[in-house]
C-alpha positions, 0 to 999 in steps of 0.5 A: 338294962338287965341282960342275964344271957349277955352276962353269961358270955360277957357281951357288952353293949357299948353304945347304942343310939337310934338306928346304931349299936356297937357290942363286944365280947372279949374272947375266953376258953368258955367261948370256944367249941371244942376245935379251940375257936369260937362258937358260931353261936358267940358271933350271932349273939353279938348280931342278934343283940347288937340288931336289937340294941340299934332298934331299941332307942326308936321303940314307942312307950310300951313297945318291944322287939323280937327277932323274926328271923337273922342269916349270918355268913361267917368268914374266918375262924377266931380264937383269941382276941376281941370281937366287936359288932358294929349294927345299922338299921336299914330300915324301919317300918311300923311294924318290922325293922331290917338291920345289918350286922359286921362282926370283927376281931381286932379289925379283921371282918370275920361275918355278917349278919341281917336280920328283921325284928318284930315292933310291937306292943305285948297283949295284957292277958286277963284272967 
């Protein structure tokens, strides 16, 4: 899958199955904010896509997902190290999904995260 953002940060998706994801990002200087730790925003990326990676798989031909909206609760600070990002689907209608995240560094729990997705198929405009 093509993922120029997750490019940019370095974020893995290293597994994703129906209902299930794991993502990883190994901590570097671009990562961090200029208190020397890592930018809240690295943390919610790994939840927002790990959410979407765990729905994906059940997703119909034509269907896709957006993110209506994630809280995230951070619990300590990290500067080195890998995050991991391991995401479940809590629950899956037809027409919106509930996922949960748990972020890690090394085996330490460092936030959590919910979120809900739009499911979808995408309109073709006519000109």
């Amino acid at each position: 899958m093509i993922h120029p953002f997750a490019d940019l940060v370095g974020l893995k998706i290293d597994t994703h199955n129906d209902g299930t994801s794991t993502c990883s990002v190994e901590v570097s200087e671009k990562l961090l904010n200029p208190h020397r730790v890592v930018h809240g925003a690295v943390i919610f990326s790994l939840a927002d896509t790990g959410m979407g990676a765990a729905l994906y798989p059940s997703l119909l031909e034509g269907q896709i997902c957006a993110t209506i909206e994630i809280k995230i609760n951070y619990y300590r600070p990290v500067t080195t190290g890998l995050l991991t990002c391991e995401t479940t689907v809590v629950n899956r209608g037809k027409s919106v999904a509930n996922m949960e995240s748990n972020i890690f560094c090394n085996d330490t729990l460092i936030a959590k995260a919910n979120g809900n997705y739009s499911i979808f198929t995408p309109s073709v405009k006519k000109r």
